[in-house]
C-alpha positions in Angstrom: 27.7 -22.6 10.6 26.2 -20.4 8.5 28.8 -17.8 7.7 27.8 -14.7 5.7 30.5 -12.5 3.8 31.5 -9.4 6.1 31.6 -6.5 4.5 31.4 -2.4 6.1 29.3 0.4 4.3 31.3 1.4 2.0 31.5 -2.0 0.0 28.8 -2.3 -2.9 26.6 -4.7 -0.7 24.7 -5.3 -4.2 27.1 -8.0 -4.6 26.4 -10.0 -1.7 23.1 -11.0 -1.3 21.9 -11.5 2.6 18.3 -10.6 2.7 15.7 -12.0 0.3 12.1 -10.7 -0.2 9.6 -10.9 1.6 7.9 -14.2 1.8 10.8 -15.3 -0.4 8.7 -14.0 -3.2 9.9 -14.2 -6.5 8.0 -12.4 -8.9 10.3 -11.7 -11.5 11.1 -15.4 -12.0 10.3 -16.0 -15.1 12.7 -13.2 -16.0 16.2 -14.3 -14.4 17.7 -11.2 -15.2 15.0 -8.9 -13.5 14.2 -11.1 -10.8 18.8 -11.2 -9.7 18.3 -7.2 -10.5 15.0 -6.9 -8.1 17.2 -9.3 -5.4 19.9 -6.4 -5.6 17.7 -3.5 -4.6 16.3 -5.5 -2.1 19.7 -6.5 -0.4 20.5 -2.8 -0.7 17.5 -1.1 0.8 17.2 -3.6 3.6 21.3 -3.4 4.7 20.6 0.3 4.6 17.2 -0.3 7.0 20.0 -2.3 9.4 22.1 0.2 9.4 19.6 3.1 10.5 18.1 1.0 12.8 21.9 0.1 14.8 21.5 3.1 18.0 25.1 2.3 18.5 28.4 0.5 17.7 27.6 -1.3 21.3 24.2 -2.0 20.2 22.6 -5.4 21.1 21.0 -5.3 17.3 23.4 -7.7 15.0 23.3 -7.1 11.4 22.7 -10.1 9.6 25.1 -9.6 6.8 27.9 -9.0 9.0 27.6 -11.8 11.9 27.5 -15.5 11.7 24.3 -17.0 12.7 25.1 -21.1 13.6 22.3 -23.7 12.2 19.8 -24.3 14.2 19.2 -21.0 15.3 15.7 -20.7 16.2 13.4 -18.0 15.1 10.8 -16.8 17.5 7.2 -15.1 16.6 6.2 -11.8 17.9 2.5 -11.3 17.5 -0.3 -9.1 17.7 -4.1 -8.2 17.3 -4.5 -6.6 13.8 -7.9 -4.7 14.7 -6.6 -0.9 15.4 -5.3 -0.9 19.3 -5.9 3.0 19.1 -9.4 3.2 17.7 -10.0 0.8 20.8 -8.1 2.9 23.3 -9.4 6.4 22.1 -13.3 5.6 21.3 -14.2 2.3 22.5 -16.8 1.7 25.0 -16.6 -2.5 24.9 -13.1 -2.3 25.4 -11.8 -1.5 29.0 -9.2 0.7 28.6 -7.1 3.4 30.8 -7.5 6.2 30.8 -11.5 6.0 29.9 -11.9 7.8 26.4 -15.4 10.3 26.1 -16.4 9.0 23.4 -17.5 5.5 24.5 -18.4 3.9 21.2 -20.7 0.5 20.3 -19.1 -2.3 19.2 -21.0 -1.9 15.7 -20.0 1.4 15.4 -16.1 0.8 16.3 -16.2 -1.6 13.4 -17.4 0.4 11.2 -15.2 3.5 12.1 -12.5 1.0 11.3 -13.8 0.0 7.8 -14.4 3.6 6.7 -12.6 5.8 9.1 -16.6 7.2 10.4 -18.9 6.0 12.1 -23.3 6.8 12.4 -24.3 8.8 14.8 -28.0 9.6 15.7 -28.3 8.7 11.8 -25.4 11.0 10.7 -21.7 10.2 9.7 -19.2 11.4 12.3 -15.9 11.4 11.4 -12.7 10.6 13.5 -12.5 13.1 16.5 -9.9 14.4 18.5 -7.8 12.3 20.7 -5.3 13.7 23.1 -2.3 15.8 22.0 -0.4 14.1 24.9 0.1 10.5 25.9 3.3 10.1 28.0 2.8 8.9 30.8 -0.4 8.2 29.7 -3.2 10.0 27.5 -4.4 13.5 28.6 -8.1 14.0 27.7 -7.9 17.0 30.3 -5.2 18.9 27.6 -5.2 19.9 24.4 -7.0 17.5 21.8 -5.5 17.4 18.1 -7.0 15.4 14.8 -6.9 11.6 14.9 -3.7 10.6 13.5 -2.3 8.8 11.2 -4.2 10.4 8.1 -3.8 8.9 4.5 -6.8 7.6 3.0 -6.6 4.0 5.5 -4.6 5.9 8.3 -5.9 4.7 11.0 -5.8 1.2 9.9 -2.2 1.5 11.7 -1.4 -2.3 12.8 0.9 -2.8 10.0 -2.8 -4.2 8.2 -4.9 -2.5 5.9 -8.1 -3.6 4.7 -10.7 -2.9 1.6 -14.7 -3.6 1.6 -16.3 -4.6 -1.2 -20.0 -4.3 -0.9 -22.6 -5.6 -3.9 -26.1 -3.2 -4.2 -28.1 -4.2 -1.1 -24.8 -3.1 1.0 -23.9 -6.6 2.0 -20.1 -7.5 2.0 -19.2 -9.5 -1.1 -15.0 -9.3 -0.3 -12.6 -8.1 1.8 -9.0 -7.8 1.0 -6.1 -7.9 3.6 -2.3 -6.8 3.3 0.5 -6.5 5.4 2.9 -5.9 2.4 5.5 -3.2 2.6 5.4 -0.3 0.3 9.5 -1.0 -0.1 8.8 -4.2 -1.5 6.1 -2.4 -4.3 8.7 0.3 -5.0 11.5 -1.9 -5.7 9.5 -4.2 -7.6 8.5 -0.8 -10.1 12.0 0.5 -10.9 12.6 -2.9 -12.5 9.4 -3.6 -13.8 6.1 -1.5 -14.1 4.6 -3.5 -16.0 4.7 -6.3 -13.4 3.4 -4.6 -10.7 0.7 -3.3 -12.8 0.2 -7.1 -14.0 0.1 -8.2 -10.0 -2.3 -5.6 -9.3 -4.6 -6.8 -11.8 -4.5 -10.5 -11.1 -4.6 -10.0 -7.0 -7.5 -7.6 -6.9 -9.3 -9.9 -9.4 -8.4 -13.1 -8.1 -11.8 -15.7 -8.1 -13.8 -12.2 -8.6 -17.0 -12.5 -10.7 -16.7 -11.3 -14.4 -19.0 -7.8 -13.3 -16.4 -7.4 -10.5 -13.0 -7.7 -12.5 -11.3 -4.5 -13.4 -8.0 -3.6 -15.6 -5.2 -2.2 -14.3 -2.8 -0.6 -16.0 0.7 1.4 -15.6 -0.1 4.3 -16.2 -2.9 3.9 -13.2 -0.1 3.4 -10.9 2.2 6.3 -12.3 2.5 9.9 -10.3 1.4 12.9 -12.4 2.3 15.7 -11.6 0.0 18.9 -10.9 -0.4 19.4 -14.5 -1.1 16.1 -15.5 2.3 15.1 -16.5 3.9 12.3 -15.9 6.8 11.9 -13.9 9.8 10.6 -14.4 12.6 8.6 -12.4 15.9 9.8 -13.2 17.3 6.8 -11.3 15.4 4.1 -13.3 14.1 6.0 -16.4 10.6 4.9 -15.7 7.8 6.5 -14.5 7.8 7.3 -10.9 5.5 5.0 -8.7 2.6 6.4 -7.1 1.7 4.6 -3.8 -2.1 6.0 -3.7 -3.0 4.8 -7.1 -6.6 4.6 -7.8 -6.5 0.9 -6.8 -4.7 1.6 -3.3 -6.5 4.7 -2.0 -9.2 3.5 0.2 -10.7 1.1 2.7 -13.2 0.6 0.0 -13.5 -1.4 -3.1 -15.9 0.4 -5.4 -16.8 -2.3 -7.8 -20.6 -1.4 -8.4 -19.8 1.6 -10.8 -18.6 2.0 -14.7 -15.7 4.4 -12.6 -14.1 1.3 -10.4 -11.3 2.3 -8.0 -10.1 1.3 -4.4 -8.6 -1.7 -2.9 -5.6 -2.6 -1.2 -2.3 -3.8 -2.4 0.2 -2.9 0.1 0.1 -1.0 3.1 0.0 3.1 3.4 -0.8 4.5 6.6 2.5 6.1 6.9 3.9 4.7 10.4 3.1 0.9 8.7 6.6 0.8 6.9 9.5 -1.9 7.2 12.0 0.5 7.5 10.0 1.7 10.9 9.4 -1.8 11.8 12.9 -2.6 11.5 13.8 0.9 13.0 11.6 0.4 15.6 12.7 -3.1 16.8 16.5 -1.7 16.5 15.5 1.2 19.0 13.6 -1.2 21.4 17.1 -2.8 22.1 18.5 -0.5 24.9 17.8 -1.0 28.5 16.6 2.3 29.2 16.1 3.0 32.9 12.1 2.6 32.9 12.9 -0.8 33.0 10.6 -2.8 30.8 7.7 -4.2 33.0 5.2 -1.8 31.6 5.0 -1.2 27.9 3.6 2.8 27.9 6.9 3.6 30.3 9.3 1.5 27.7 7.5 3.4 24.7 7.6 6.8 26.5 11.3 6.7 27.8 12.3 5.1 24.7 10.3 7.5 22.1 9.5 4.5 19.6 7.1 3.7 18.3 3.3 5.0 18.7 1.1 4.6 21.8 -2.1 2.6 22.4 -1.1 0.4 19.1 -1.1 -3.4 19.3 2.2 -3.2 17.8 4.5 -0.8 18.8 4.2 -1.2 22.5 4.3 -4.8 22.3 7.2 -5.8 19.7 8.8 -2.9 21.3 8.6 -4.7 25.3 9.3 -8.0 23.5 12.7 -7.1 22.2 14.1 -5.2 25.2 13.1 -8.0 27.3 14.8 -10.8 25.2 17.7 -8.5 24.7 17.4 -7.5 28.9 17.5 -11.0 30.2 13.6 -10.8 31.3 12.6 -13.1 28.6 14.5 -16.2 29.6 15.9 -15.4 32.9 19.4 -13.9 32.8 20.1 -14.8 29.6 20.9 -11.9 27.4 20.5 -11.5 23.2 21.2 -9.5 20.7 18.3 -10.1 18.3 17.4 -8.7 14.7 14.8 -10.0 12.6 14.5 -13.5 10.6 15.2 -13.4 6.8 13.1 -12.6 5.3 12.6 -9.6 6.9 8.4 -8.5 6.9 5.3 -8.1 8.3 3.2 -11.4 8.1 -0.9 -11.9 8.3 -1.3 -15.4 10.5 -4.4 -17.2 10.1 -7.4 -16.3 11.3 -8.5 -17.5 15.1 -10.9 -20.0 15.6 -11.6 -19.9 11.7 -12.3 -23.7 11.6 -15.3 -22.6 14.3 -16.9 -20.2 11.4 -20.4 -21.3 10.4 -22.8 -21.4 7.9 -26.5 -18.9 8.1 -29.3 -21.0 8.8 -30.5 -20.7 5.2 -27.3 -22.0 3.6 -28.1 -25.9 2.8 -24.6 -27.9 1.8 -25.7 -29.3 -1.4 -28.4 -26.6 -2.5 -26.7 -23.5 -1.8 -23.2 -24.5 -1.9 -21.1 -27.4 -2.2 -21.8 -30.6 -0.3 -18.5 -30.8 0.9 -18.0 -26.5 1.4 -16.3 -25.4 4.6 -17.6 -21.4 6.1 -13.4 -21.4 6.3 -13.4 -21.2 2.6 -14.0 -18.0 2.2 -10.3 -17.2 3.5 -8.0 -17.2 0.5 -4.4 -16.7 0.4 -3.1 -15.0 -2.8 0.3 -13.9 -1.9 2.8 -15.7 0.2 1.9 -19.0 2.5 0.8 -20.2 5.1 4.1 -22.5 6.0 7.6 -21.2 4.6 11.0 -23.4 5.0 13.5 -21.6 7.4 16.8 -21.9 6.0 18.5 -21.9 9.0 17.1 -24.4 11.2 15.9 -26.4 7.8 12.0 -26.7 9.3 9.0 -24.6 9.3 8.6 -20.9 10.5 6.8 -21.0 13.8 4.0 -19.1 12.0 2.4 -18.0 8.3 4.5 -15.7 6.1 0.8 -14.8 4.4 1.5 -11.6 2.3 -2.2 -11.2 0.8 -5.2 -12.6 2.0 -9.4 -12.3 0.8 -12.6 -13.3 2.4 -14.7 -13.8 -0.1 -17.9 -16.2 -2.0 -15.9 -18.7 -4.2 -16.8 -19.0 -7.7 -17.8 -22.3 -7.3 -20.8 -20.9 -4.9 -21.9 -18.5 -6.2 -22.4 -20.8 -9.6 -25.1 -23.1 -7.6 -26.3 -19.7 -5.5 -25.1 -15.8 -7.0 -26.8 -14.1 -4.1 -24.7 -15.4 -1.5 -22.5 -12.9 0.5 -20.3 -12.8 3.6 -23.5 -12.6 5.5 -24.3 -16.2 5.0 -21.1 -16.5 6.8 -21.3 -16.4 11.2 -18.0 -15.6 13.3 -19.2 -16.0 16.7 -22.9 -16.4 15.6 -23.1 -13.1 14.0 -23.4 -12.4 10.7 -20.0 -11.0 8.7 -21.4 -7.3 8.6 -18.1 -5.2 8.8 -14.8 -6.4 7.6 -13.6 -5.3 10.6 -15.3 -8.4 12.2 -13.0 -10.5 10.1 -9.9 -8.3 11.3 -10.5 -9.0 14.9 -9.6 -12.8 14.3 -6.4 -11.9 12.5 -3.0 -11.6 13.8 0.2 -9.6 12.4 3.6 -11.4 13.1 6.9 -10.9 12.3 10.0 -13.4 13.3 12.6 -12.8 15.6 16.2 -14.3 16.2 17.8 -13.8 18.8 22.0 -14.7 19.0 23.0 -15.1 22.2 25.4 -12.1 24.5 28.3 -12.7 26.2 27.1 -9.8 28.7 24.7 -8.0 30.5 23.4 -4.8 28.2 24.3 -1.7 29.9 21.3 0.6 31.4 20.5 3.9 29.9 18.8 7.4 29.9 15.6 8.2 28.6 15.9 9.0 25.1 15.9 12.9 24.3 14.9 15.0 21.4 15.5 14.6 18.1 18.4 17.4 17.1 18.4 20.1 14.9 19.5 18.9 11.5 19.6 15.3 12.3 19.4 13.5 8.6 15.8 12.0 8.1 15.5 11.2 4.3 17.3 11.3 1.0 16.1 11.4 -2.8 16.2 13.0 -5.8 15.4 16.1 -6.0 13.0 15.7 -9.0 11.1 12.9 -7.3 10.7 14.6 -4.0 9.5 17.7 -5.7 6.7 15.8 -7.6 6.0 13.7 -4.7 5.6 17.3 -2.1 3.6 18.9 -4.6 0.2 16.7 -4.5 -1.8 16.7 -1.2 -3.7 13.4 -0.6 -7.0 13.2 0.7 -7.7 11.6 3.7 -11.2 11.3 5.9 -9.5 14.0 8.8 -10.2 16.4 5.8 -6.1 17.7 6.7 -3.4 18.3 4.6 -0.6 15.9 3.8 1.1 15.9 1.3 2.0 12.6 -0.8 5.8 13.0 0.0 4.9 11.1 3.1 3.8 8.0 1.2 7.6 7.9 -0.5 9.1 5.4 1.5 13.5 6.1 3.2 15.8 4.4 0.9 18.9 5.3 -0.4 19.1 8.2 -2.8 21.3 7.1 -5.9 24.6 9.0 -7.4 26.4 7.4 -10.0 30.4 7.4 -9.7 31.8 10.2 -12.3 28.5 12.4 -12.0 26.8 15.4 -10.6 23.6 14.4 -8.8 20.3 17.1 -7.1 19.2 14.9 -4.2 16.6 16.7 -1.7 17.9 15.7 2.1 14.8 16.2 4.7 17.0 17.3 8.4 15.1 18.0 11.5 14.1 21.8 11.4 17.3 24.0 11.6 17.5 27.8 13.2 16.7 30.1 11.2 19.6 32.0 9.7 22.4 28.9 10.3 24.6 27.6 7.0 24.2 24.2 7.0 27.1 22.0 6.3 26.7 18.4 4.4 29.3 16.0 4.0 29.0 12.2 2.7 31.0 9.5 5.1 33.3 6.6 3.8 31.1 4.3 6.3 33.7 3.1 7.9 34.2 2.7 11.5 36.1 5.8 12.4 33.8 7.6 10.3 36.5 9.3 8.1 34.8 12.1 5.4 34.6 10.1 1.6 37.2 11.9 -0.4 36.1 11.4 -3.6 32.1 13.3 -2.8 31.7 16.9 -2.4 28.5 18.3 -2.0 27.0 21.8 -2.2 23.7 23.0 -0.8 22.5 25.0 -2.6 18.9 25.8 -1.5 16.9 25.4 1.9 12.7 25.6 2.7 10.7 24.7 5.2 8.6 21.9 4.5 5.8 20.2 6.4 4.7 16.6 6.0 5.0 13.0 7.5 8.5 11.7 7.2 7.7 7.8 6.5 7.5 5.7 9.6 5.8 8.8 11.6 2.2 9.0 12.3 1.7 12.6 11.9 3.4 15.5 9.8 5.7 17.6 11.1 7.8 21.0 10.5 11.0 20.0 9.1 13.7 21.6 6.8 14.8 20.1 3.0 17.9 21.1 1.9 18.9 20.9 -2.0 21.3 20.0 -2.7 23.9 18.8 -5.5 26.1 15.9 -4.6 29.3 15.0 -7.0 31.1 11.8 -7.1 34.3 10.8 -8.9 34.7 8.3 -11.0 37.0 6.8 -9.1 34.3 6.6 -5.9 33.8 2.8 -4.7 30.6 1.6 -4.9 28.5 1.3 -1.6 26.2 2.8 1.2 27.4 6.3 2.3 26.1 7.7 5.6 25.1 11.9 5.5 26.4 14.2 8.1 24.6 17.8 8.6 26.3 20.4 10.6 26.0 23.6 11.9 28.7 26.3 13.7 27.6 25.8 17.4 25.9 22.9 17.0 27.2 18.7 17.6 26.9 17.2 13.7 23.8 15.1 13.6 24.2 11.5 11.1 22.4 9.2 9.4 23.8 5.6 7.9 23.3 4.9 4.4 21.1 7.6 2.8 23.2 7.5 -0.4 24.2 4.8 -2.6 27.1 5.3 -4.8 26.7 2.9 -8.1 29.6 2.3 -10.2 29.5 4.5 -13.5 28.3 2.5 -16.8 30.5 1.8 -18.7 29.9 2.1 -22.7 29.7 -0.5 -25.2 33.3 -1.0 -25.8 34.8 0.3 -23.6 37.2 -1.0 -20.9 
């Protein structure tokens, strides 16, 4: 047996490590110090991600750090298509899909509305258009249309897969870069080492580029200025706060013809493709809600997770209630939680051994004598077989992290103008990246522990509440973060607060801490009440916290995990902690007179104060 220390939120979960990055990654290794730091965060932020994700304490959604998982225990793939489901559903003509959409697209230009985010039309751009405000039970093109949503410079790009085209003079593609990494992961990585991420950045984006392609990346690139140009700083880890839309993770395109280089893709930031929704969303997928689970829009609808129309959401979401439900394997029953490591995983391409050369590519002349078309695919980060500690074989799929198509060096030596052109998929030239997404699948691993019982049916899920906790941080961060408005090709406002990713906000045992709490929008005119929980099963108040609000404003953005912004409330607030507080995740509870209080697990870590040279 595999038996993992127990421990409840309000031990310092820092000091036993459950979940390891993504990929099993380590890059911090040749730095023991920052890599065991790195591992730390990580094990934090993804017990906290648990712990949001758990609907209930009778919740058939284990948490890995707390329950014993025998040897052996398999781990089962969840797939799906990483070409955008909803750009299919909402303006696809080649598609079938129900209800028909107005739009009724080409195939040529539904790829390249998913490269750019428009498409040509009677020789003119056209941007994406309005989609249906209402899609429960099913879309509405008779009612009110809004803006395409997601925004964010690669919005749409929503499958938990973002792509960048690179494109040499003539307009042929010379590159395309895939990832499915989380911006978590990128975050964490920063507060320990900016200079690493910065170095990572570089060596990806220029990995087997040609010398006129390779750019320099540096940290202060990747570092938020504010709207006066100054940099920000984290109070947390004393370096510069992390911008997620850095010049070199902005756009579906990889500008690499110009002396002003930017674009490219890194990690992923369309703001539903987050772990922390993928784990949220696979936790909510667990009850047997009383649409039953033959169809996935009912499921999705009744259960309010998760987005409609994606290739994702419906389906990981169906997949889980049906293990957990007994459908899966017949009357067998599960509670299931992800695989360490918990993540989002590109799988290899379909049918990529079947890729061919152009007719005017000669082995031997133009390339190699013993070249392969499936050359082109690269993997950069992560691997296409990882060990499974638990069952000591093979995940039953690729943990790839990073992925390129591109001309290897070694070509383009014996023949510089070859492109992705020269390259078939089907017999048609690689034209659009988008052609290269529609062989790709996104994964992620599942484990499922068996149930003593049947799971016990429930309603339909309901509204979110008034004042229901939604994210923590500190209060500087979060102001520089809500200040700048990212640009996006829906031309609407959002600002970069949505690109922050949910973690816990930090307070340090012995201080006085401004941490800015985002609650579902209150009535006007109420006095909002916040108190910090031990954690603990009976939910007891933590003694040794007191906090204050001391300020309240309406705010409008895209809390991270949700496709489009919304009206919400931030509170301000100032959170104290003695020095005699135990380390450990704290849960936030918002209340109201009239009102049922509205929690949230684990939006505060408490660190244990630093202790000084010297001192005991």
């Amino acid at each position: 047996m595999t038996d993992t220390k127990l421990h409840s939120n309000n031990d310092d979960v820092s000091s036993d490590l459950t979940f390891n990055t993504p990929a099993f990654i380590q890059d911090l290794s040749n730095s023991p110090v920052q890599q065991a730091q790195l591992n730390t965060i990580w094990n934090t932020y993804l017990y906290a991600f648990v712990e949001q994700a758990t609907p209930s304490s009778e919740a058939y959604f284990y948490n890995p750090a707390t329950t014993t998982i025998p040897n052996g225990t398999a781990s089962a793939p969840v797939t799906w298509n990483a070409f955008p489901g909803r750009l299919q559903q909402y303006f696809s003509a080649s598609t079938p899909v129900s209800p028909p959409n107005p739009y009724n697209l080409s195939l040529t230009q539904l790829r390249e509305l998913a490269d750019t985010g428009s498409y040509t039309n009677n020789g003119q751009p056209q941007a994406l258009q309005d989609i249906p405000a209402v899609f429960c039970p099913e879309a509405d093109w008779s009612g009110t249309l809004n803006p395409f949503l997601p925004y964010g410079p690669r919005g749409w790009q929503d499958e938990y897969c973002e792509w960048a085209v690179q494109k040499n003079g003539e307009g042929n593609i010379t590159r395309v870069d895939f990832a499915c990494e989380n911006p978590e992961y990128w975050h964490a990585l920063w507060s320990v080492s900016p200079d690493t991420v910065a170095r990572l950045y570089q060596d990806t984006l220029n990995f087997d580029a040609p010398a006129s392609c390779q750019i320099t990346v540096s940290v202060d690139d990747l570092t938020l200025k504010d709207q006066h140009g100054h940099i920000v700083i984290d109070p947390v880890s004393g370096h510069p706060v992390y911008n997620p839309l850095n010049k070199w993770n902005n756009s579906p395109i990889s500008n690499r013809q110009s002396a002003n280089m930017n674009g490219g893709v890194m990690h992923l930031t369309s703001t539903p493709n987050t772990l922390q929704t993928e784990i949220g969303l696979a936790g909510f997928s667990t009850p047997q809600y009383e649409s039953g689970n033959e169809s996935q829009q009912q499921l999705l609808c009744c259960g309010q997770f998760g987005q409609a129309y994606r290739h994702s959401d419906p389906h990981i979401g169906q997949t889980v209630n049906q293990i957990v439900g007994g459908q899966f394997i017949e009357d067998a029953y599960f509670k299931v939680n992800l695989a360490n490591p918990f993540g989002l995983y590109i799988q290899q391409p379909q049918s990529l051994d079947s890729w061919t050369f152009s007719s005017r590519v000669k082995k031997g002349v133009n390339v190699p004598a013993d070249a392969k078309p499936s050359d082109i695919w690269q993997i950069i980060r992560g691997s296409t077989q990882v060990n499974d500690p638990i069952t000591s074989s093979a995940f039953p799929g690729n943990l790839i992290l990073h992925a390129i198509c591109q001309i290897p060096s070694a070509w383009l030596a014996m023949d510089p103008t070859l492109t992705l052109a020269d390259i078939e998929i089907n017999g048609a030239p690689i034209q659009w990246g988008s052609q290269i997404t529609e062989q790709i699948d996104i994964g992620l691993f599942a484990r499922p522990l068996s149930a003593s019982k049947m799971p016990p049916q429930v309603p339909c899920a309901g509204p979110s509440a008034a004042g229901a906790p939604l994210q923590a941080m500190q209060q500087h961060v979060w102001d520089a973060y809500y200040a700048v408005n990212e640009t996006n090709p829906a031309g609407s406002e959002l600002s970069l607060a949505s690109n922050s990713i949910i973690v816990p906000a930090v307070a340090t045992a012995g201080t006085t801490v401004n941490i800015a709490l985002t609650v579902n929008k209150l009535p006007a005119g109420v006095q909002p009440i916040v108190k910090v929980l031990t954690g603990s099963s009976d939910g007891s108040y933590d003694p040794t916290t007191t906090v204050s609000v001391v300020d309240k404003n309406t705010v409008t953005y895209a809390v991270p995990g949700n496709s489009g912004p919304g009206i919400y409330t931030s509170l301000s607030l100032t959170v104290t902690t003695e020095e005699s507080s135990v380390a450990g995740l704290r849960a936030i509870e918002v209340s109201y007179s009239g009102a049922q209080p509205q929690t949230m697990a684990s939006l505060i870590h408490v660190q244990p104060k630093i202790k000084e040279p010297g001192n005991a």
